[in-house]
N, C-alpha and C positions, 0 to 999 in steps of 0.2 A: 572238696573234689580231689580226688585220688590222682597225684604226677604221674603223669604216663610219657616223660621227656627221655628217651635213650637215644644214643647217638648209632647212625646205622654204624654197621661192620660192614667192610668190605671184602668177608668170606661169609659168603652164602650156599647152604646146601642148594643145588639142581637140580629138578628129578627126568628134567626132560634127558632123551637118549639124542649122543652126538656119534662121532667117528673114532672117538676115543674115549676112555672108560671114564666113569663119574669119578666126583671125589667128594672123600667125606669130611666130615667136621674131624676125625681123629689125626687127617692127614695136614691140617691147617698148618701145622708151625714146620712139615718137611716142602709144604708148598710156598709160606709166605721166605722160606730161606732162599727160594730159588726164583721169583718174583722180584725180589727187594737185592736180586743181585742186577746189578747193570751191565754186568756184561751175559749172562744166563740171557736176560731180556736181548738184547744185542743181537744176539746169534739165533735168538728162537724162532723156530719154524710157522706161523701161522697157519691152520687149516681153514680150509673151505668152508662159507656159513650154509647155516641152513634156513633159505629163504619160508615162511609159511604165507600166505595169505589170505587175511580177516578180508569180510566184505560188509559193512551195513548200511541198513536204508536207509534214505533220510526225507524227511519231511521238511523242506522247503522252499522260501518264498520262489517263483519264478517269476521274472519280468516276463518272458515270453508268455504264459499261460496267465500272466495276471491271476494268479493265487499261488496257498500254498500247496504243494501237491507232492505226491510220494514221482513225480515223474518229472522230467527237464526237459531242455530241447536241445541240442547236441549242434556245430558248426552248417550242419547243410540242413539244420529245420525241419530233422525230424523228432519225434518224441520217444526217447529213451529212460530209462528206469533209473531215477536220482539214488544212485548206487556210489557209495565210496570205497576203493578196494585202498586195503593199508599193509605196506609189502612190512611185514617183520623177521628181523634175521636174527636169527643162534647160533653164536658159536660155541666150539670145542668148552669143556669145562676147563680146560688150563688156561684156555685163551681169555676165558670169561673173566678169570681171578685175574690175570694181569692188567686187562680194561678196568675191572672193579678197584687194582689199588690204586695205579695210576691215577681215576678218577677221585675215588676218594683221600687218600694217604697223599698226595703230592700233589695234582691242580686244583683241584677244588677249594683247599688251604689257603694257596693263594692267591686265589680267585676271590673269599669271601674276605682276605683281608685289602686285597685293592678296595672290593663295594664298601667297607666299611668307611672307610678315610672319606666316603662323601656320604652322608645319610638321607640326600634327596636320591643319591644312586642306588645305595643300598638299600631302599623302600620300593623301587622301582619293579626290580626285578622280581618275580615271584615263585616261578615253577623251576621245578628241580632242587629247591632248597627247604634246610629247615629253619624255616623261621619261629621265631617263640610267640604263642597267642598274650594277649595282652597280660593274662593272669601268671604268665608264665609256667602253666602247668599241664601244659600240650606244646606241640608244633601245628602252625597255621595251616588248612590245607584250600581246596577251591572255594568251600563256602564261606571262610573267610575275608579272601580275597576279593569274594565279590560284592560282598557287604562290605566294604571297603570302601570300592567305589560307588557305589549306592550310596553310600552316609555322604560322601563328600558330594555327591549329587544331591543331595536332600538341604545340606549343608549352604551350598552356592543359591540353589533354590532357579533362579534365572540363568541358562548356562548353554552351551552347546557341547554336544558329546558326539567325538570322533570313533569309528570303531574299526581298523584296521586289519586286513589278513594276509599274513605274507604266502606268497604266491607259490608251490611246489616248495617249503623252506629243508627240509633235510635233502631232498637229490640236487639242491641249486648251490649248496655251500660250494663255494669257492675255495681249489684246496690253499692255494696261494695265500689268499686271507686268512687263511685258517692257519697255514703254517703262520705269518706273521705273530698272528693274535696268542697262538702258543707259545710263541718262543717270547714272545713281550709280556706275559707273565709269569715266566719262568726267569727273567730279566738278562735273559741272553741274546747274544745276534741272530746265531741257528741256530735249531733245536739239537740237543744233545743226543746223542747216538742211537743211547735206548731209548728215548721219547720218538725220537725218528722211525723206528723200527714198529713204533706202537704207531706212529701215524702213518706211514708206507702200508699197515695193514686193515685200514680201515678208508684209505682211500684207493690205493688199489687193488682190489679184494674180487675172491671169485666165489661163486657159489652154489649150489643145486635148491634144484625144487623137491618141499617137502613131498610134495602129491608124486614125483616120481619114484620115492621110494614104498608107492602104496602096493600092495599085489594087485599088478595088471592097472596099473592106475588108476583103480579106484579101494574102498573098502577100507582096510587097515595094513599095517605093516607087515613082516612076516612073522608072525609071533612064533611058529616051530622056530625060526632060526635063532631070535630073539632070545627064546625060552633054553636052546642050548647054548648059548654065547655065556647066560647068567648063570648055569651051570657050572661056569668052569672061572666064576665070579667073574664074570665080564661084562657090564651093565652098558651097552654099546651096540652101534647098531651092523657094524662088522668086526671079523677078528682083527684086519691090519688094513695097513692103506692097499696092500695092496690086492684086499679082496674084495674093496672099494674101486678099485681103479676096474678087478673083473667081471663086476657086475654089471659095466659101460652106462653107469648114469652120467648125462651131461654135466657136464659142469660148465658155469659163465662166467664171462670177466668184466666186472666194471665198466660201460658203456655209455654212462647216460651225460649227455652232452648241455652245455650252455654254452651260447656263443662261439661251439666251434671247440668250446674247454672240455674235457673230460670231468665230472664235477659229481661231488653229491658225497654224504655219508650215508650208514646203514640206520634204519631205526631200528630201537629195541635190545642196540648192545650195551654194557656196563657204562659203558663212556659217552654214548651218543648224545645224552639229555645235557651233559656235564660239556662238552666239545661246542653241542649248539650254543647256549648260553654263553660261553668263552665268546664265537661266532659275533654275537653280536654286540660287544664293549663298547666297540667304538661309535658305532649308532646309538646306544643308549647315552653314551657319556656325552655325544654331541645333542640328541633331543632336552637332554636338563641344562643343558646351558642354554641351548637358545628359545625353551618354549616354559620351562620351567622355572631358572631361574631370571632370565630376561619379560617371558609375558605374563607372569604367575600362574601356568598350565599345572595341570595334572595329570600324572604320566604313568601308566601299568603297562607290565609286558609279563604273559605269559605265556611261555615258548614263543609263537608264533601270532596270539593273539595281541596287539595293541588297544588300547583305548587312551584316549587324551580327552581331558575336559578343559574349555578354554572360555574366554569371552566370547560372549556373541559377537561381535563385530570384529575378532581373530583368526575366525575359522577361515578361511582363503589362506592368511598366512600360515598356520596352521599343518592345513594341508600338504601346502606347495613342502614345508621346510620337512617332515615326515617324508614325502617322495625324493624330493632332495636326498637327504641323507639316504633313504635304504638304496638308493643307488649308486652310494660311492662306495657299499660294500657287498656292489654285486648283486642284489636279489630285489626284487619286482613287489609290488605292494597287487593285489586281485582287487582290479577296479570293480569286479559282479559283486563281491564279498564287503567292500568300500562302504560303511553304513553312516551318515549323518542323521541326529538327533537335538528337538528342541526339546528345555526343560525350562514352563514355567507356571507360575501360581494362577490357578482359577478357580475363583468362588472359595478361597482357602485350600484348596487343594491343588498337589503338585502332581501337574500332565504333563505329557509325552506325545512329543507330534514326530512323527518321520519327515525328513527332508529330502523332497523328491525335486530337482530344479526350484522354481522360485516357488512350489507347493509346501504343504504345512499339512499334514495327514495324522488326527485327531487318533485314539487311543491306539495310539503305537505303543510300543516297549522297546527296551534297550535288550537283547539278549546278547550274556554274557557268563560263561564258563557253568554253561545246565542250571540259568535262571534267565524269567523273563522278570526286568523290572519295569512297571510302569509310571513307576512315579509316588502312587499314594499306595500298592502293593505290590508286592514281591510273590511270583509263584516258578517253580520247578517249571523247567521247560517241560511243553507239551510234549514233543519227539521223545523225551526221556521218560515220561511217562506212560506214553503210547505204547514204549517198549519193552515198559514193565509187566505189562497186561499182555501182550502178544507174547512173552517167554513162559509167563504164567502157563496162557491156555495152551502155549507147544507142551511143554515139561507135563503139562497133566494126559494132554494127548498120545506122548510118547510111553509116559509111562503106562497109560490104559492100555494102549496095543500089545506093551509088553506081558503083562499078565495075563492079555488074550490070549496069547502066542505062547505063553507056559503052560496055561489051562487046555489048551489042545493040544498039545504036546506030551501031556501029561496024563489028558481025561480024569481031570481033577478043578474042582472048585475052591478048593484050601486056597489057591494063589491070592495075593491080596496085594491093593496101596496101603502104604501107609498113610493116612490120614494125618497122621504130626510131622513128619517129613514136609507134608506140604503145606502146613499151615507153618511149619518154619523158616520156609523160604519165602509165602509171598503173603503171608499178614505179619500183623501188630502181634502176634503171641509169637512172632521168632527174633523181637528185636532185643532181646538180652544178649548179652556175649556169653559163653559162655564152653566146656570144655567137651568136646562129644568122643568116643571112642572109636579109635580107627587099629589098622592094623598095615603092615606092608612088611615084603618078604627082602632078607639079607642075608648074603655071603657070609659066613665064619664059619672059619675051619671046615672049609672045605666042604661045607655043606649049607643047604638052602636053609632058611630058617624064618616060620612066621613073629613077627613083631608087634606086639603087642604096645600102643600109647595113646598117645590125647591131641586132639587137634583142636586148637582152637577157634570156635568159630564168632565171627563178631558182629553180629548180625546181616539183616537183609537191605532192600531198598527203603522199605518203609521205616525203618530205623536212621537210616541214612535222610528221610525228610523229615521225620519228629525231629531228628537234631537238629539239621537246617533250619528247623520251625522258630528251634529255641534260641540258634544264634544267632539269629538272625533278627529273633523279634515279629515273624511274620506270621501270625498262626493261620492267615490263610492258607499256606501249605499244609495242613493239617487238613483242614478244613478242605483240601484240592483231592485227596484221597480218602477222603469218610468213606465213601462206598465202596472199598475194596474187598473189604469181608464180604458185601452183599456179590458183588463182582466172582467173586471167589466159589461161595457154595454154590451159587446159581450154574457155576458154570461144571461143577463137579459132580452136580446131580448128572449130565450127562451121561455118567458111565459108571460101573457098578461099581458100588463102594456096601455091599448089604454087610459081607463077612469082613467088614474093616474095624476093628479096636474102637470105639469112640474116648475123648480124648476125657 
């Protein structure tokens, strides 16, 4: 098997448009001089992020409705649309490379060598790192991780498994804790000046909404304007701040409160994954002493998901000593999200009961990080599945109307889908990786210019569960999408494909 182990870099091209112009790979060594200065950082101006927001559905259990269901029921008991909105923020591209070395060049360093010095700690932690797969010739990613704790459930065989979620976890950080927890890894009282200046701007930080730079709020950006700003090599979504400032989009400031505290970081900037994990040391470091190495538990954390596996006759202690601690560092465990689980042998095989009060609810699963396990098999979560098949028939949908909409446009029939297109994104013939050609347009010398290269693509979903299949050991995930081909054409017939290439 071919090492695919490289350490990220923390300068990344960006293609997203900010408030100020992109930067490329050729300017790395005039930007990592002015980054890696500490007083440059010190004095530097932070701009405004740019808030977007994701929203997906989700399919889950509800106590209220007693099932699972794409809908919930909201504080005054009506039923609403189990909708998760996830606020993500961008900032400036200079801004980005300063959170990216910061993150990686300087805490992260010594972040991973604290975790190292204890290697029940160091196992613990999981997301936002890289860690090495057994073979050493990858880095671990979720599927790993989850077959992880699965083995160790398989392993125990008789066991109780905890499975925790912390409550609102990036808007609840405490900046206070956060400054402590920074400056105690960096092994200082305060944070030093330009570490200050990087945490002053992601705690008290202002920002605008993507959708209000839409034309007329809705639709797309303003691509004439766009289109002349890049003309004059300005890959940005105004000429200056202060044609930003005349255009009177709102801007907000940091407001979202706990206890009265002003509190929260942004998701989605260079640092924030790197910041949370910092976040919470002192919680993990106190859960291994007293459930790991005192009750012999089992302990995973990623980001915000917990699982612990304990003795049956632990779990109260357990419990209590997990809500204990996350609240001496401020943030709330979601009692709705709170799952207890029995795991024990019947008839040779290992089941999975739900624990609902003194109840015992027979073929349950443990779901955990886009699996459900249940003991004697392991399959892909359903909602992620669901979802595969629902972008399927949008993406086929959307593209039909498109070629509708050209062929009338045109009074022509020539328009066509591509038929490999789509069989490369939602079957089994797209999961090779492999090099497709693309193109995009760049500034030199003074002139626009199409670019011609390679993008790499690495495959699809269904690629993403044959490997699951195989790391896992599970080939009922295989077996969970046999019918996706049939899924697929059936569903293509819909709409004309006569004059389409066959493959």
């Amino acid at each position: 098997m071919k090492n695919t182990l490289s350490t990220k870099d923390w300068f990344k091209d960006r293609g997203y448009l900010h408030l100020t112009n992109q930067i490329k790979k050729k300017d790395k060594e005039k930007v990592s001089n002015y980054i890696s200065n500490k007083e440059k950082v010190k004095a530097h101006k932070f701009s405004p992020f740019i808030l977007k927001q994701t929203f997906n559905r989700r399919y889950k259990y509800s106590n209220e409705l007693g099932r699972r269901s794409h809908k919930a029921v909201d504080d005054k008991g009506q039923i609403i649309a189990n909708t998760k909105m996830r606020p993500i923020m961008y900032s400036t591209h200079i801004d980005s490379h300063i959170y990216s070395y910061y993150s990686h060049k300087i805490i992260q360093p010594k972040y991973e060598d604290y975790l190292k010095a204890d290697k029940n700690l160091n196992e613990s932690i999981t997301a936002y790192r890289q860690i090495k797969s057994h073979d050493n010739l990858r880095f671990k990613y979720n599927v790993d991780f989850a077959k992880d704790v699965f083995y160790e459930i398989k392993e125990r065989k008789d066991c109780t498994v905890l499975a925790f979620d912390i409550k609102n976890f990036f808007p609840s950080l405490n900046h206070s804790q956060l400054k402590f927890v920074w400056s105690s890894i960096l092994g200082t009282k305060t944070l030093p000046k330009d570490h200050y200046a990087v945490f002053k701007s992601i705690t008290n930080y202002s920002y605008f909404y993507y959708d209000d730079l839409r034309v007329r709020y809705k639709g797309n950006l303003d691509e004439k304007k766009i289109a002349l700003l890049r003309n004059k090599g300005k890959f940005q979504l105004f000429e200056n701040y202060q044609d930003f400032k005349n255009a009177e989009i709102q801007v907000y400031k940091n407001q979202k409160k706990r206890d009265g505290i002003i509190s929260g970081i942004p998701q989605g900037l260079p640092i924030s994954a790197m910041l949370a994990n910092l976040y919470m040391l002192p919680f993990d470091k106190n859960i291994i002493e007293k459930l790991v190495k005192n009750k012999n538990c089992y302990y995973r954390r990623y980001s915000d998901d917990l699982v612990v596996i304990c003795n049956n006759e632990d779990i109260d202690f357990t419990e209590n000593i997990v809500l204990e601690e996350i609240s001496k560092i401020k943030l709330t465990i979601s009692k709705d999200k709170t799952e207890k689980f029995r795991f024990k042998t019947i008839e040779n095989r290992l089941e999975c009961f739900k624990i609902n009060g003194d109840k015992f609810i027979p073929n349950s699963f443990l779901q955990y990080l886009g699996f459900d396990f249940y003991g004697y098999k392991t399959l892909i979560k359903s909602a992620n599945v669901s979802r595969f098949y629902r972008e399927m028939k949008e993406s086929i949908s959307i593209k039909a109307k498109r070629i509708e909409s050209v062929q009338q446009k045109n009074l022509t029939e020539e328009a066509i889908i591509f038929k490999r297109k789509i069989y490369r994104l939602y079957s089994f013939r797209g999961i090779k990786s492999r090099k497709l050609p693309a193109s995009k347009v760049i500034f030199h010398e003074g002139k626009l210019i199409k670019k011609e290269f390679s993008r790499k693509y690495r495959g699809n979903f269904i690629k993403y569960a044959y490997r699951a299949s195989d790391i896992m050991e599970a080939p009922e995930i295989k077996r969970q999408l046999r019918k996706h081909m049939i899924i697929l054409k059936k569903y293509m017939m819909k709409f004309k494909f006569d004059n389409t290439p066959e493959l």
